[in-house]
Every structure is written in C-alpha cells, then in structure tokens.
C-alpha positions as CSV (number, residue, x, y, z in Angstrom):
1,X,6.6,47.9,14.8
2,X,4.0,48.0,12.1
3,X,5.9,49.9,9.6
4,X,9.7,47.4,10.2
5,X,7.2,44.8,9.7
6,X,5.8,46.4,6.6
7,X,10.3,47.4,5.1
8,X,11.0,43.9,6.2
9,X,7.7,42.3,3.7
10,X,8.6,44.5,0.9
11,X,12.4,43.5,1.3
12,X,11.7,39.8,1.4
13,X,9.3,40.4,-1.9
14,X,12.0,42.2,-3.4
15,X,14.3,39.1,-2.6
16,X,12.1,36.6,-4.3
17,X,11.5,38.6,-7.3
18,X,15.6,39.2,-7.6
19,X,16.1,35.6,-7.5
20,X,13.2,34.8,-9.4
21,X,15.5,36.9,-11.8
22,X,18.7,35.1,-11.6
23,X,16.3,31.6,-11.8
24,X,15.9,32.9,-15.8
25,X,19.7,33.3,-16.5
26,X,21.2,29.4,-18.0
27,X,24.0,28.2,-20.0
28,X,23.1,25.2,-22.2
29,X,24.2,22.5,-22.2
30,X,23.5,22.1,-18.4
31,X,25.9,21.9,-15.6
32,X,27.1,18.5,-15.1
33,X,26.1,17.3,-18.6
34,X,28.7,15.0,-20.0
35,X,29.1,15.2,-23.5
36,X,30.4,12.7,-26.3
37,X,33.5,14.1,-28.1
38,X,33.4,15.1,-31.8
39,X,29.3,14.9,-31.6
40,X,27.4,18.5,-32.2
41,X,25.5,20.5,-30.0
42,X,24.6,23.6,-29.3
43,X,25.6,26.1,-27.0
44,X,23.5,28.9,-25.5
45,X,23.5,31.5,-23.0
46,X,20.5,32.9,-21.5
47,X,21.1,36.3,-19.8
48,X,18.3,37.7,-17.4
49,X,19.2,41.8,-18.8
50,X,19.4,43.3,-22.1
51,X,23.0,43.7,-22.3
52,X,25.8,45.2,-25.2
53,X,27.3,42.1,-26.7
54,X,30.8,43.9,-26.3
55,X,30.1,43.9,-22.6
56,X,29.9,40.6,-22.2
57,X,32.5,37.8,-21.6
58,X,32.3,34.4,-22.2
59,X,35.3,32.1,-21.6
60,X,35.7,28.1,-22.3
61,X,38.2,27.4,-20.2
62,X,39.8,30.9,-19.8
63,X,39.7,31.3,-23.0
64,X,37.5,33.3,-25.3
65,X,34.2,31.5,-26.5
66,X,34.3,32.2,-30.1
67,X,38.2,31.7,-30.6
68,X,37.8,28.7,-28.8
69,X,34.8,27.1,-30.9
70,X,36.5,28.9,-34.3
71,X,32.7,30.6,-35.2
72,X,30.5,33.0,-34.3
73,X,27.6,32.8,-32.5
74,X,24.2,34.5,-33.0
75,X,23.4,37.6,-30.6
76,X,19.6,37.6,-29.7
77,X,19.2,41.4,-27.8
78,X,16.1,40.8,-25.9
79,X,14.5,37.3,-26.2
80,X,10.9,37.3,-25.9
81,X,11.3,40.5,-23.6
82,X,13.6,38.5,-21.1
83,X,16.8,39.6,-21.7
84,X,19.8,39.3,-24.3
85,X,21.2,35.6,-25.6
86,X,23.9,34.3,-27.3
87,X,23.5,30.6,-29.5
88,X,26.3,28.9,-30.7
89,X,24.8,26.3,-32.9
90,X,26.5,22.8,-33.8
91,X,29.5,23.3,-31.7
92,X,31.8,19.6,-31.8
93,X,34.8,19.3,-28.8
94,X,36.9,17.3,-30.2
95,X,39.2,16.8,-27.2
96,X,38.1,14.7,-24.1
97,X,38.4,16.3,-20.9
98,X,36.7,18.8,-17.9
99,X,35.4,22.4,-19.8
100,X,34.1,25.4,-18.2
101,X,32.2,27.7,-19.5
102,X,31.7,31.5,-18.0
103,X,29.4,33.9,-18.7
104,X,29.8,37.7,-17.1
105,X,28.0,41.1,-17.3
106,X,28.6,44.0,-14.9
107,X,25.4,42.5,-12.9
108,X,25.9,38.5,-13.8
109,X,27.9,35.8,-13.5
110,X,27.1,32.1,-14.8
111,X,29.1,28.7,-14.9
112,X,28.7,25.4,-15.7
113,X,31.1,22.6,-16.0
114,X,30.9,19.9,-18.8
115,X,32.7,16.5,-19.1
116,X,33.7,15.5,-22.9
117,X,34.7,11.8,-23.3
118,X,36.0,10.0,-25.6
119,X,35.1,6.5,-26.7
120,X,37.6,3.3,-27.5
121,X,37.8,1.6,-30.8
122,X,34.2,-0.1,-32.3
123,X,33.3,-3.4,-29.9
124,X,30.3,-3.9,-31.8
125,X,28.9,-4.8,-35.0
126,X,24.8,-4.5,-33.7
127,X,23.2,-2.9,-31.3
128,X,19.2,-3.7,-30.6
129,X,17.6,-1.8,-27.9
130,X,14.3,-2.8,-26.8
131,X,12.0,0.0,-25.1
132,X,9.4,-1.9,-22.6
133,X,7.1,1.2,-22.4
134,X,6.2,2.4,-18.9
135,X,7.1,-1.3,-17.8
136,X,7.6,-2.1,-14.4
137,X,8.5,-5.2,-12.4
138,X,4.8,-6.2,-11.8
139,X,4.5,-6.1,-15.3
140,X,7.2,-8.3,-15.8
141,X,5.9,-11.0,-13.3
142,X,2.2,-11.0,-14.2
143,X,3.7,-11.4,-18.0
144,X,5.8,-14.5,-16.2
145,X,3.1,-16.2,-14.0
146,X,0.7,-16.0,-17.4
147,X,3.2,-17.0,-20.1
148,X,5.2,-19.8,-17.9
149,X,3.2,-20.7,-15.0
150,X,4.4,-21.3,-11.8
151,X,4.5,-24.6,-9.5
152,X,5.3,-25.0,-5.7
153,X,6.4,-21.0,-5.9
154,X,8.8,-22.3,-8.7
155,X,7.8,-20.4,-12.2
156,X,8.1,-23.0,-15.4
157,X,10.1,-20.9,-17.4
158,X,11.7,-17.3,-17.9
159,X,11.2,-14.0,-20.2
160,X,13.6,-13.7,-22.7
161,X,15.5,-10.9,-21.2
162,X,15.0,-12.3,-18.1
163,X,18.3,-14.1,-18.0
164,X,20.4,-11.6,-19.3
165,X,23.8,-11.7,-17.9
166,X,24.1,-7.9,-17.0
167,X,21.5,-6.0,-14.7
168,X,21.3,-2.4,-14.1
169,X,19.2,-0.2,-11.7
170,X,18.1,3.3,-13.9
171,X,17.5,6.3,-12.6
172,X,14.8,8.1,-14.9
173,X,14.2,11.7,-13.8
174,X,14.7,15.1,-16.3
175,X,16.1,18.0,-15.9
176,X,13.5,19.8,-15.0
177,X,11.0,16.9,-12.8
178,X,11.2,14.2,-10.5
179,X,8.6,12.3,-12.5
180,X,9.6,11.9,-16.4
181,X,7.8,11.3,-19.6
182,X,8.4,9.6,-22.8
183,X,9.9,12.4,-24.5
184,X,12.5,13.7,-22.2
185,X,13.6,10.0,-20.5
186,X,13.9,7.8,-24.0
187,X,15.9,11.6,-25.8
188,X,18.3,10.6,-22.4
189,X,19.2,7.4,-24.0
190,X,19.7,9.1,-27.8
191,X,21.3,12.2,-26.6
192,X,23.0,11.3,-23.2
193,X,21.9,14.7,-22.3
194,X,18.9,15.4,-20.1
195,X,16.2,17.4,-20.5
196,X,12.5,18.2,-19.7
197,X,8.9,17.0,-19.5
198,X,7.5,16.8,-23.2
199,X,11.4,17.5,-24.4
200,X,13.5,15.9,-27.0
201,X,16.4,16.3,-29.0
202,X,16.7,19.8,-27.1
203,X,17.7,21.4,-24.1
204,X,14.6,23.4,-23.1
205,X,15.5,27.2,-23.2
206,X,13.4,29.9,-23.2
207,X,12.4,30.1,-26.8
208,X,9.2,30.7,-28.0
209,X,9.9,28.5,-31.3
210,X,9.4,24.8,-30.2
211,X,11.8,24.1,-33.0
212,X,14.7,26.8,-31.9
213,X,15.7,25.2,-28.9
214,X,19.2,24.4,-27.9
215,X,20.0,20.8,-29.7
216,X,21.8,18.1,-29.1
217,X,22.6,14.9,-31.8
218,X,20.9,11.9,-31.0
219,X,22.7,8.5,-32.0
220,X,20.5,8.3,-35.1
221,X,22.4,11.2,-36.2
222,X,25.6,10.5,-35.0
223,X,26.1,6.8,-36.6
224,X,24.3,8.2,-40.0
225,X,27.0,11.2,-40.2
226,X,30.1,9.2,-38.7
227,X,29.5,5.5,-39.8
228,X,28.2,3.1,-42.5
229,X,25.4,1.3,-40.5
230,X,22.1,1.1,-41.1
231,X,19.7,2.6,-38.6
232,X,16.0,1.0,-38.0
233,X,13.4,2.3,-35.5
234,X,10.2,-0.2,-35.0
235,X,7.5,1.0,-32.6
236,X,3.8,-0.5,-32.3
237,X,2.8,3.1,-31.1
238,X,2.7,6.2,-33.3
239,X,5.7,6.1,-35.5
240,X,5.4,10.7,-34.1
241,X,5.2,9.3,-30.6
242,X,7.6,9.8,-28.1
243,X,10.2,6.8,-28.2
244,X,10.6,6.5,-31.6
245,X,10.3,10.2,-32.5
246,X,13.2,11.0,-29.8
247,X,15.5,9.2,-32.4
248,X,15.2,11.8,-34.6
249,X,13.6,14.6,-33.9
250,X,14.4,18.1,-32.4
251,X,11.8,20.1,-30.8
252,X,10.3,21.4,-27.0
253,X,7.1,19.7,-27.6
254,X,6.7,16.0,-28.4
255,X,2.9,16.9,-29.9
256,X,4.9,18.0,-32.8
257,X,3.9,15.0,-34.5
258,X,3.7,16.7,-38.5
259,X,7.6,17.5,-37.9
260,X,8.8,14.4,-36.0
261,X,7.2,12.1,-39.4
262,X,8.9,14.7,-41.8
263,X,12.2,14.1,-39.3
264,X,11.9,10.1,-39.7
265,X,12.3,10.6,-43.3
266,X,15.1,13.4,-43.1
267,X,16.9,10.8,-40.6
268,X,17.9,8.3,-43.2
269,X,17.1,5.3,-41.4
270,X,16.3,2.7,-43.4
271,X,13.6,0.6,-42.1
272,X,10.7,2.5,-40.4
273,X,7.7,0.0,-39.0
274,X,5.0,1.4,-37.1
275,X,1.3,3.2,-36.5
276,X,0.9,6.4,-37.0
277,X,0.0,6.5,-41.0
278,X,-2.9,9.9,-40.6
279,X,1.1,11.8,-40.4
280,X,2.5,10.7,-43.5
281,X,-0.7,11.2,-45.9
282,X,-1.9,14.9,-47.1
283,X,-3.9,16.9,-45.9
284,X,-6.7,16.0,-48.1
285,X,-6.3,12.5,-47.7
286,X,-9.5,10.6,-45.8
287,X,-8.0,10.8,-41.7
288,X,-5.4,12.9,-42.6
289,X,-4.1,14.6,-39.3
290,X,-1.3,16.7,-41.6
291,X,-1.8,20.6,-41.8
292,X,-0.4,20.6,-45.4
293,X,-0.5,18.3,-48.7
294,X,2.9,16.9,-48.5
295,X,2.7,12.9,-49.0
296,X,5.2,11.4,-47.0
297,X,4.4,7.9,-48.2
298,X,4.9,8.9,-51.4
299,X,8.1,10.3,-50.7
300,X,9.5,7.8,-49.3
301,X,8.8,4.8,-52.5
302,X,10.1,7.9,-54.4
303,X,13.5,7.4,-52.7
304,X,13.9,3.6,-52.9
305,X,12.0,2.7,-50.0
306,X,9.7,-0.8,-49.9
307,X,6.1,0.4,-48.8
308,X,4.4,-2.0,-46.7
309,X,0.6,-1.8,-45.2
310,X,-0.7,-4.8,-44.0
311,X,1.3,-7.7,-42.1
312,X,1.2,-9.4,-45.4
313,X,3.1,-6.9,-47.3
314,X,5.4,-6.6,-44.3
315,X,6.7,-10.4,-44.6
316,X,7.0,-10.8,-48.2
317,X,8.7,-7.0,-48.4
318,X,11.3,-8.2,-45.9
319,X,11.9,-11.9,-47.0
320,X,12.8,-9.8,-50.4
321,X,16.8,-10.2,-50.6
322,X,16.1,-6.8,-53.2
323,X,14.7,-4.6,-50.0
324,X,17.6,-2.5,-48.5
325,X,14.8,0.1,-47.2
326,X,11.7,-0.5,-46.1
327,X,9.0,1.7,-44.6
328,X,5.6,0.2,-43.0
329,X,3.1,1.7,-41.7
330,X,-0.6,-0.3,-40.6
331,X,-2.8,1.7,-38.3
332,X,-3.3,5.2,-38.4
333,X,-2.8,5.8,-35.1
334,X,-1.5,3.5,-32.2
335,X,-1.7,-0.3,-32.8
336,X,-3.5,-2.1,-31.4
337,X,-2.3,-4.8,-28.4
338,X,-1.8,-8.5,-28.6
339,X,-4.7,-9.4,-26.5
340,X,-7.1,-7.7,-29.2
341,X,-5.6,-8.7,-31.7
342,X,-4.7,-12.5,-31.3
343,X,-7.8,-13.1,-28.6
344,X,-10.2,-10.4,-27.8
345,X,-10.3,-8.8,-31.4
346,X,-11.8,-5.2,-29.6
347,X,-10.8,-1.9,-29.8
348,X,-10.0,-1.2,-33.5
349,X,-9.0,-4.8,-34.6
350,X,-11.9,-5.5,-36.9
351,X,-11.0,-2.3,-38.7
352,X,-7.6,-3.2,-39.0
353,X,-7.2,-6.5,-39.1
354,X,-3.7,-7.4,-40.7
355,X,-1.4,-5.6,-38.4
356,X,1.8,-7.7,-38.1
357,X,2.9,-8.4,-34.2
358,X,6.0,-6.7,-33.2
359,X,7.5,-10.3,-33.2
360,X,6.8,-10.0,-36.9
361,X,8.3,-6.3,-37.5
362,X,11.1,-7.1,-35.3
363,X,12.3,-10.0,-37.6
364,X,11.2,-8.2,-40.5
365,X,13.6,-5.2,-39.4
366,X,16.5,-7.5,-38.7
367,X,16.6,-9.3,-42.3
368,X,16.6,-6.1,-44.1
369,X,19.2,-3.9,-41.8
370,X,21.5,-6.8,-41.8
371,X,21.9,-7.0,-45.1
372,X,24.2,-4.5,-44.6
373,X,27.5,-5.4,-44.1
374,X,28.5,-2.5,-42.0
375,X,26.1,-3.2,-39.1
376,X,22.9,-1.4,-37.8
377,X,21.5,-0.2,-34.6
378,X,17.9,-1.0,-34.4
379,X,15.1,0.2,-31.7
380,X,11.8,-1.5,-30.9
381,X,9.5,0.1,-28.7
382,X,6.7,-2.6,-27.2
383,X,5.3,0.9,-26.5
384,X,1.7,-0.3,-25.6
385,X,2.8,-1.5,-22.2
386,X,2.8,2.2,-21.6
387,X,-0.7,2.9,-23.3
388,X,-2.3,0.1,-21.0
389,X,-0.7,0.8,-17.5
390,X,-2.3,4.5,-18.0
391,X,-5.4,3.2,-17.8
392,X,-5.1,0.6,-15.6
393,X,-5.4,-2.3,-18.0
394,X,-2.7,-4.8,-15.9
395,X,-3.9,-7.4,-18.2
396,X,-3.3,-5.8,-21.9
397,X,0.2,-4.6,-20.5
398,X,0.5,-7.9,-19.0
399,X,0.3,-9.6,-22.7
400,X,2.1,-7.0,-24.7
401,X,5.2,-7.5,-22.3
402,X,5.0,-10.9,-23.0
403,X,4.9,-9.9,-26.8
404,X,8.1,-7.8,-26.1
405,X,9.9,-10.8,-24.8
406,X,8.6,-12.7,-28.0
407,X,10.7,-10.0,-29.8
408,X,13.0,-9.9,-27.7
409,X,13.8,-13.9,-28.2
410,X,14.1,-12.9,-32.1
411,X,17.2,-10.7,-31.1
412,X,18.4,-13.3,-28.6
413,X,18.0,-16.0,-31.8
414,X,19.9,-13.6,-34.1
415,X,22.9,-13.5,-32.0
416,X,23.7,-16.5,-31.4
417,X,25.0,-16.9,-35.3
418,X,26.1,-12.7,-34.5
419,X,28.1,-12.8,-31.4
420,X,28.9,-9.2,-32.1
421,X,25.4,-7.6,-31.1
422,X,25.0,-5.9,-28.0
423,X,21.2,-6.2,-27.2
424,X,19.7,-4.1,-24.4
425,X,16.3,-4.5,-22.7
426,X,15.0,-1.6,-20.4
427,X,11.3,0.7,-19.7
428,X,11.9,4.4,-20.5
429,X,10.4,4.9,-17.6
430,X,8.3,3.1,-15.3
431,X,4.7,3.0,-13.8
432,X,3.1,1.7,-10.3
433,X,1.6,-1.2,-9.6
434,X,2.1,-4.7,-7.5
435,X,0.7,-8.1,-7.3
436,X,-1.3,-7.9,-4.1
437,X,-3.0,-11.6,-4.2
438,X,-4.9,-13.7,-6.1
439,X,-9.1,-12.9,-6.6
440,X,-11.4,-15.9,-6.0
441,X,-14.4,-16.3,-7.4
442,X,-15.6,-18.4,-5.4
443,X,-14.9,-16.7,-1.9
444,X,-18.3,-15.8,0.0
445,X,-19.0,-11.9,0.8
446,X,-18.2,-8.6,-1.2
447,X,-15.8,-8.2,-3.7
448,X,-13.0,-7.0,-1.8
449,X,-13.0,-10.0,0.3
450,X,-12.5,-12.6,-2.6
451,X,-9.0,-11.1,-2.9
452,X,-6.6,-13.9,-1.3
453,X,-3.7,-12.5,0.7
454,X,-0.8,-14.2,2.2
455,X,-1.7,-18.3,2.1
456,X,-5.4,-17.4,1.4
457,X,-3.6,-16.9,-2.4
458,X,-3.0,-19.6,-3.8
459,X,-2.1,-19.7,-7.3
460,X,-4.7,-18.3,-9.9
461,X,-6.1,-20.6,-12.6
462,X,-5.0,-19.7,-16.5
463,X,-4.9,-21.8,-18.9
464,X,-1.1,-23.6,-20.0
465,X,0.0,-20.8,-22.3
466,X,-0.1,-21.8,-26.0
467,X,3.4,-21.8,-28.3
468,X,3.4,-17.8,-28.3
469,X,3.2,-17.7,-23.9
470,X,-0.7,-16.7,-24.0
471,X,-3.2,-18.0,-21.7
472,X,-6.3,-18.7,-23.9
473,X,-8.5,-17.1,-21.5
474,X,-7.9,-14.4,-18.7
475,X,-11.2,-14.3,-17.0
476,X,-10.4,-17.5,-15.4
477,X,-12.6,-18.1,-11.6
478,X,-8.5,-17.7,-10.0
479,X,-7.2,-14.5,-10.7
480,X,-3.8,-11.9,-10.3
481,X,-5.1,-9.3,-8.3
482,X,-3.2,-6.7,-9.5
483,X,-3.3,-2.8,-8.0
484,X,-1.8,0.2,-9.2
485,X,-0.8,2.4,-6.7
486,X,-2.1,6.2,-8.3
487,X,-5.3,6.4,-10.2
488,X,-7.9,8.7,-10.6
489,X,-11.6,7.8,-9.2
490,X,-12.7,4.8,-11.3
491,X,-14.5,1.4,-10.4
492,X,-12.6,-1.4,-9.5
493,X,-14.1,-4.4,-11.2
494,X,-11.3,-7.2,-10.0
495,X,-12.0,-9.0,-13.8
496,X,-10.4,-7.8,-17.0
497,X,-12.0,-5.7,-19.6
498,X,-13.1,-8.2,-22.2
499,X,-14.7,-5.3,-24.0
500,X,-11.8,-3.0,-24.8
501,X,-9.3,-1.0,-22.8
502,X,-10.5,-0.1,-19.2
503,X,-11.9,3.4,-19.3
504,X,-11.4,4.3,-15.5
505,X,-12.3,7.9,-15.1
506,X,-14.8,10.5,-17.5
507,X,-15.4,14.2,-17.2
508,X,-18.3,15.9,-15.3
509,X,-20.0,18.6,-15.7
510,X,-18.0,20.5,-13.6
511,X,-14.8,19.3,-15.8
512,X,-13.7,17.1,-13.4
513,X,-12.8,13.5,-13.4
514,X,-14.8,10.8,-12.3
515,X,-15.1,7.4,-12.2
516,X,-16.7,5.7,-14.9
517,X,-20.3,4.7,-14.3
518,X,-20.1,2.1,-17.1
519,X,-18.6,-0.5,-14.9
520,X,-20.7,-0.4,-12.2
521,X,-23.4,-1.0,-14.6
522,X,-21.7,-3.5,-16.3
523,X,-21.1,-5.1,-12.6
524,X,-23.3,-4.0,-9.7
525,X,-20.7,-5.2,-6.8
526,X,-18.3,-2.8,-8.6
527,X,-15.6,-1.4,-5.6
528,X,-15.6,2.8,-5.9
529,X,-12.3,3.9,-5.4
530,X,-11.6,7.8,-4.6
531,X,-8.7,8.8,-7.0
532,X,-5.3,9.6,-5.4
533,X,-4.2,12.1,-8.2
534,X,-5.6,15.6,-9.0
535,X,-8.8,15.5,-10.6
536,X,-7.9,17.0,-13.9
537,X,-6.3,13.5,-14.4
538,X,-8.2,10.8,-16.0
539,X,-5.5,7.9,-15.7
540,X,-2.9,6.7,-13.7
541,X,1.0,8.4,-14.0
542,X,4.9,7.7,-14.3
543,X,6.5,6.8,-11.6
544,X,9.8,7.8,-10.4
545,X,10.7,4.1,-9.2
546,X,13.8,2.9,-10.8
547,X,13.6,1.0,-14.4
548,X,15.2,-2.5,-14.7
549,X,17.9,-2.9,-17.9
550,X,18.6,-6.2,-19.0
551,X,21.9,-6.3,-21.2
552,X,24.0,-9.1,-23.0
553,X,26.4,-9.1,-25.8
554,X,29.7,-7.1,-25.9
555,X,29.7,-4.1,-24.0
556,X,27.1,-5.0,-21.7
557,X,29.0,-5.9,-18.9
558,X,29.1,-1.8,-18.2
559,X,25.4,-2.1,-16.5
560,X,25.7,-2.5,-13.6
561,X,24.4,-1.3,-9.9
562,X,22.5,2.0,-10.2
563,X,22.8,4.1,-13.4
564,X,21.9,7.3,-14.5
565,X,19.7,7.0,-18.0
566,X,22.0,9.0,-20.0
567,X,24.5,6.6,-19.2
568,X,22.6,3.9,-21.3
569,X,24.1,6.8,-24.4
570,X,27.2,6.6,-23.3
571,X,27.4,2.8,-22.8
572,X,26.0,2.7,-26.7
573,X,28.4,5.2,-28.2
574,X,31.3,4.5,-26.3
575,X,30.5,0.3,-28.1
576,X,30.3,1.9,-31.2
577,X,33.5,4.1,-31.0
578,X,31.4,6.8,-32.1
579,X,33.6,9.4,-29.9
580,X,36.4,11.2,-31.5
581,X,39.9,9.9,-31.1
C-alpha cells in the first residue's frame, strides 16, 4: 500500500510540473483581447520546448502567419532557457472581424481568438479625460459634504462631474490580478488591451528586457501617427508616474522612470505639465535622479517647446497666443496637494512654493492645445487622490478631489462654446474606505465612543466653503469619521494631520511594519489598530471595487451599466474614428 501510495505522489508531482509546463506556453496578444483595426501591435508566441522553426505551424485563420501579416517574424531558439519564441513586431489588421491564431509543435498546441473592430467616421473634435487617482465613492462624498454642505440630508450643491448625463460601472482588474495598479489599469484605457501589475504599453511575456515586451500602441500614438490633433498629458504626480507615463511609454516595469521622461518627449505631445523635474535634468545636475547627462529640458526649448517652472511662468506661457508647445515642470518629484498648498502649507510647500493648481494647468493646457484647429485629446491626472488614500489621509484626498472637480468645471466651461468635446471623468482604479459617522468632540468617554452612528451623527461642523469649495478649517469639534477598510497597524487619531501626510505604519527592527508611535505621542487617547494587510505593507491597498465614470459630450452616451476598462479605449477611438475603414 506504501509503495501505490509512494507511484501515485510521484505521478501527481509529475502532473503539476507538466502543467506547470504548459502554464509557460502564450500567444500574445491574449485570448479574448479585442483589438482596434489598422492600430499596431505585436504578436508573440511563447513555446514551453526548444523547437526547429520549420517544425512549427502557426496559422491566422487557417492560414499561414507570415503570408498572412506579409513579414517575417524574429525566431528566439531558447528564451532565457525556457524554450523557443517567435515575435512578430508592429503587426496592423486592417480588416474588422473574429481572427484565430494557432500555434503547433509535435508536443503543443496553443490558440487564442482576437476581435478586430473597426470604428465609424470622427464624432469628435476633443476629448478630455480626467483620471481621479485611486478615487472612490467616499471620496467623492466627503469632497461633497466639505465643498457644498448639506442641509436636512439635502447637499447644497454638486461636483462638477457629478451631473454628468452618462454613468458607467468599471471593472478594473489586469490580466494577470484581481487587484490592479496604476500602470496596468490606466495602459487599459490607452491600449484597450490588458495587462499586468506594474505593466504598460506591453503585454507581459517572459522577457528578461523590461523594454522587449510584446507592445501595443497607446492612443497617444495612434492619433499622433493617424491624425492632426494635438495631444496634452497634465498630471500633478510625477510626469514618469504611472497615469501619465502609460500614454506613452512601453516597458514591464512602470519604475522605469529615466525611459518613460525620454518617451514623453519621443511622444510628440505638445503640452506636458507636471512633477517630476529630477527626470528630465542630467545626471550631474543638483537632485538629479537620471543615470546619464542627457538634459531633457534642454531638449525640449531646443525643439520649440515654451519652458515653464513656476505657476507664474505657467500663466503667462499659456495666455501667449505664440505658444503652440509648452512643457512645465514645478516640483521635482510629486506635487504637492491642495490642502498644503492653499491652507496647511506642510510637506514640501515652503520649498516649492509657486506650483500652479491643477485648475490652473488644466486651463493652461486647454488654451494652448486648442489653438489647434484640428482638435486635441488632453489627460489630467488629479493623481494625488491616490498618493493620500495610501496612507490613509481621507482628508488631503478629500480636497484634491474637490480640486479635480475644480478642473473638471474648466472642461465643463470650455464646452459649452465646444459642443464637440467628449469629456470623461473616472478613477483608474479605486481604494476602500466609507463614511461611518460623524466624531464629536464633545462626547464623554474614549475616543471610540465620540464617533456618532445612526441619529447620534448629526452633521459635522466645517466651515461654508470659500469660492474654490474649501472649508477654511478641517479640525472643526464635528467631524466625518471616515474608515478605510485595509490598513497596516497604525494609530487612529479620529482628527486630520495638520502636520503633513499621515505616516500610519514604520519598520521595526525585525523589518516589519508597525504602527507609528508618533501619534500616540502626539495624542495619548490614540485608538491602536492591528493591520489587516501583510506586514511588509506600510499603507493601505487598491481595491477591486468597481470605479464610477462620469461622461458627457458626443459619444458618451456608450457608458453605460457595467464596463470593462478597456472599453473606455474603445469608446475613445471608436469617437475619434481612429479605426481603419
């Protein structure tokens, strides 16, 4: 019995490694992927054996691959020791329709199917899409009950996108996780094509060259090599960071941040506002984070472009009728948020203190890219929504979204004299958190019981918000109490961080995370709170809760119910007429 027992472990072992096998075989693009007609990507098949080229068959529809694309494609005999490859690189289907693709060896056999589409004629002159970082609906509604108030359950106003005439439901998750990131869920909306965790602008392969991956054109590339229009990418984050680097860039790893600044000058577009300046100055420069001496500022005046540092040089660049091109960048790193800046003035405002508001680079952005007659396609990232809800900072985010729908109005403004812009509001992704009651200062007994529930609520006390939608002061005696739902250990303080961003969790000796003692010095009735996420994790996560898309204009009408984010592409293109006819 011993020694069946003993065949029957090895067999299943042998099982698991065979399959573990066949796990490493693929065909990019992916199974399922739908796929833009006439825009270029490229194909590869991953074989799990070291195989003869001649022995191997690959069909597009029953017909042979390479007759069928009109090139060859580059034979890779054993990829990093995991068997032979084939790469077809900037492949275009012209013709809409279903394709197949098959792959076969004497020991394999791979498939995927594809759907090309076509787009109508052009609906649109402008498109705007906004990017609410990591925003969820709590953020939306704190950034409501401070900027408008609320009376008798009745709030006193609305965001800007907030009465949008199209609403969709998107579904945010990569190809390769349940929970998404930056990289892979904002390349969804350039590409239309999914793909991993730290991903963008690729299909992630098993290459060992973050830049050899599998690409796929992102609409940055597509209206710069099929139209006229003027592209614009604004971002309050690093101009290398995620959202804005997915409109350009190519590579398996977003930290590629040297690259992704080179790529926003290779893209074309012509107005580029943002942090992020330590990538675009040499290597010898004071804060220089570039591994070489090219000077990517400099580059950039060289070819026509209007350089702009401070918010000064921002406004009187744009309000030039001369500037076509304009390139501004005011923090070396990520900006900072509107709370610091216009209130609090922590963090890094004193040593930057002329950063321009994305309201400002918004309406900077607009005047220049519609001075082009042909049209432009414009994204803004409020990306510090994102940056706060990491650490748990409910009331930075809570202002910066508020600051997004600032921005948002600008668009809103523009359109009414430019019926033909399609304007789209929507997170990337989103993050938890809920409005659980109201905190009262006043209530006897530990901190946890001065959180109002149910009618013991109320309404919290800010301020009337001033002409921009900000309460004055946030550490009023009735507060939001707002609670994230994952989060390392950290100290629960129930009263915003008037000091600087929260700073929940720090390292031990041991390496792992635990909560901050700062803020149970800073406040001895401080709640401890034992961290729901692994330990190596100092701040709270993404969520895999659906993201919220606000729409109006013409072609918005096509969001609607639940989505998949790669739709959001196709809705874009398709109001472009980007697809081949």
């Amino acid at each position: 019995m011993n020694a069946i027992r003993f065949i029957e472990a090895v067999a299943v072992c042998a099982l698991a490694l065979f399959a573990g096998a066949l796990q490493a075989s693929a065909i990019y693009p992916i199974d399922q992927a739908s796929i833009l007609a006439g825009s270029k990507f490229d194909i590869k098949v991953e074989l799990n054996t070291v195989a003869d080229p001649s022995a191997v068959s690959l069909e597009l529809n029953g017909k042979p691959l390479k007759s069928s694309l009109g090139k060859d494609g580059e034979f890779i005999a054993n990829e990093n020791g995991k068997g032979s490859a084939f790469i077809f690189r900037d492949i275009e289907l012209r013709k809409p329709g279903k394709y197949e693709l098959v792959a076969r060896t004497s020991q394999e056999r791979l498939q995927v199917s594809w759907d090309v589409y076509a787009s109508g004629p052009r609906r649109v002159k402008n498109i705007i899409l906004f990017i609410g970082d990591g925003m969820t609906i709590a953020n939306r509604t704190t950034a409501r009950v401070l900027s408008k108030g609320m009376q008798e359950g009745k709030y006193q106003g609305k965001l800007a996108f907030d009465d949008m005439p199209y609403t969709a439901m998107i579904g945010t998750s990569g190809s390769d996780s349940l929970i998404t990131d930056s990289a892979n869920s904002m390349s969804a909306y350039t590409t239309g094509h999914k793909t991993a965790v730290n991903a963008m602008g690729v299909y992630v392969s098993r290459s060992g060259d973050n830049l050899s991956h599998p690409k796929v054109e992102t609409i940055a590339e597509l209206i710069k090599r099929k139209t006229k229009m003027s592209v614009g990418i604004v971002s309050d984050a690093e101009l290398e960071d995620a959202t804005p680097g997915a409109m350009v860039a190519h590579t398996r790893r977003r930290a590629d941040k040297q690259y992704i600044a080179d790529q926003l000058f290779a893209s074309g577009a012509e107005v580029i506002l943002g942090g992020g300046s330590a990538y675009f100055y040499p290597q010898s420069a004071k804060g220089s984070k570039r591994k070489d001496e090219k000077n990517v500022i400099a580059v950039f005046k060289e070819n026509g472009y209007q350089l702009a540092f401070t918010k000064q040089e921002l406004l009187s660049a744009a309000n030039s009728k001369e500037t076509k091109k304009l390139f501004g960048v005011f923090h070396p790193d990520n900006m900072d948020g509107s709370l610091d800046r216009l209130y609090l003035r922590k963090n890094t405002v004193e040593q930057y203190p002329n950063q321009p508001d994305l309201t400002e680079m918004t309406k900077s952005a607009i005047e220049v890219l519609s001075r082009n007659p042909n049209g432009f396609f414009l994204m803004v990232e409020a990306a510090l929504i994102d940056k706060f809800n990491h650490p748990l900072d409910w009331e930075r985010a809570a202002f910066d979204t508020i600051m997004l729908s600032n921005a948002v109005q600008i668009a809103k403004d523009y359109a009414k004299t430019h019926p033909d812009t399609l304007i789209i509001v929507t997170p990337d992704h989103t993050h938890s958190g809920s409005i659980s009651g109201v905190v009262h200062d006043e209530k006897p007994g530990p901190l946890r019981e001065k959180v109002g529930i149910y009618a013991d609520a109320g309404y919290p006390n800010y301020p009337k918000a001033d002409a921009l939608g900000y309460p004055n002061t946030i550490d009023v005696s009735k507060r939001i109490a707002f609670f994230y739902g994952n989060y390392p250990d950290h100290y629960e303080t129930l009263h915003p961080k008037l000091d600087g961003t929260f700073v929940p969790a720090v390292k031990d000796e041991a390496g792992k995370y635990v909560a901050n003692p700062k803020y149970i010095q800073m406040q001895e009735d401080a709640i401890h709170v034992g961290g729901n996420l692994p330990s190596h994790q100092d701040s709270g996560v993404h969520t895999a809760d659906d993201a919220v898309l606000n729409a109006q204009g013409p072609g918005a009408e096509k969001f609607k119910g639940f989505m998949d984010n790669t739709e959001v592409f196709k809705v874009m293109v398709e109001s472009l007429g980007l697809g081949s006819q």
